[in-house]
C-alpha positions, 0 to 999 in steps of 0.5 A: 868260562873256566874257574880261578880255582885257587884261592876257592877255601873250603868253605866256599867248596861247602857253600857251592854243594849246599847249593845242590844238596838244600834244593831237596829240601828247599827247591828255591829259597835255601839255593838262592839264599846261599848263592845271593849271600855269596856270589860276590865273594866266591867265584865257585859259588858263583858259578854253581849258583848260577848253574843250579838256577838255569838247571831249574829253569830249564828241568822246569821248561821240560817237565812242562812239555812232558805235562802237555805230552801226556794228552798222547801218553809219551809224557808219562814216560818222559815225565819219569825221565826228566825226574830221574835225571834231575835228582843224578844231575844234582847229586852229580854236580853236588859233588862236582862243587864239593870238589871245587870243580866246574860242572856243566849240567846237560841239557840246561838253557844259560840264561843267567 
């Protein structure tokens, strides 16, 4: 799926990094309330909403697994992997989308 770039403004390259750099401090509502706001007017929103949701969804299922792979002690070292990887993915793609590009996160399940 590729982006139609140029008619993004710059508010809408904002809106779409908001998406990451918000879920520090609220991990679901402030994402979802920009992305429910804006998602019909801004593909670039769009798609890092969409993104950003189906990352949560997925880091989510891993951080369970590492929970249950605790009881033979690998998910204590994994548990640290996932976190680490999710805080570097989201900065990564908070400045993928501050620069009005698409960004796939690795490892992400697209469900939505």
């Amino acid at each position: 799926m590729s982006l139609d770039l140029s008619k993004d403004t710059q508010t809408d390259r904002l809106l779409a990094a908001a998406i990451y750099v918000s879920s520090f401090f609220t991990t679901f509502i402030g994402p979802l309330v920009i992305w429910l706001i804006k998602k019909d007017e801004s593909p670039l929103v769009d798609h890092h909403g969409r993104e950003y949701f189906n990352f949560i969804i997925s880091y989510a299922v891993y951080a369970v697994i590492c929970t249950v792979l605790m009881l033979v002690l690998i998910g204590f070292i994994l548990i640290w992997l996932v976190g680490a990887a999710t805080f570097i993915f989201t900065i990564i793609a908070a400045i993928k989308a501050f620069e009005g590009k698409e960004y796939r996160i690795p490892f992400v399940f697209r469900i939505l």
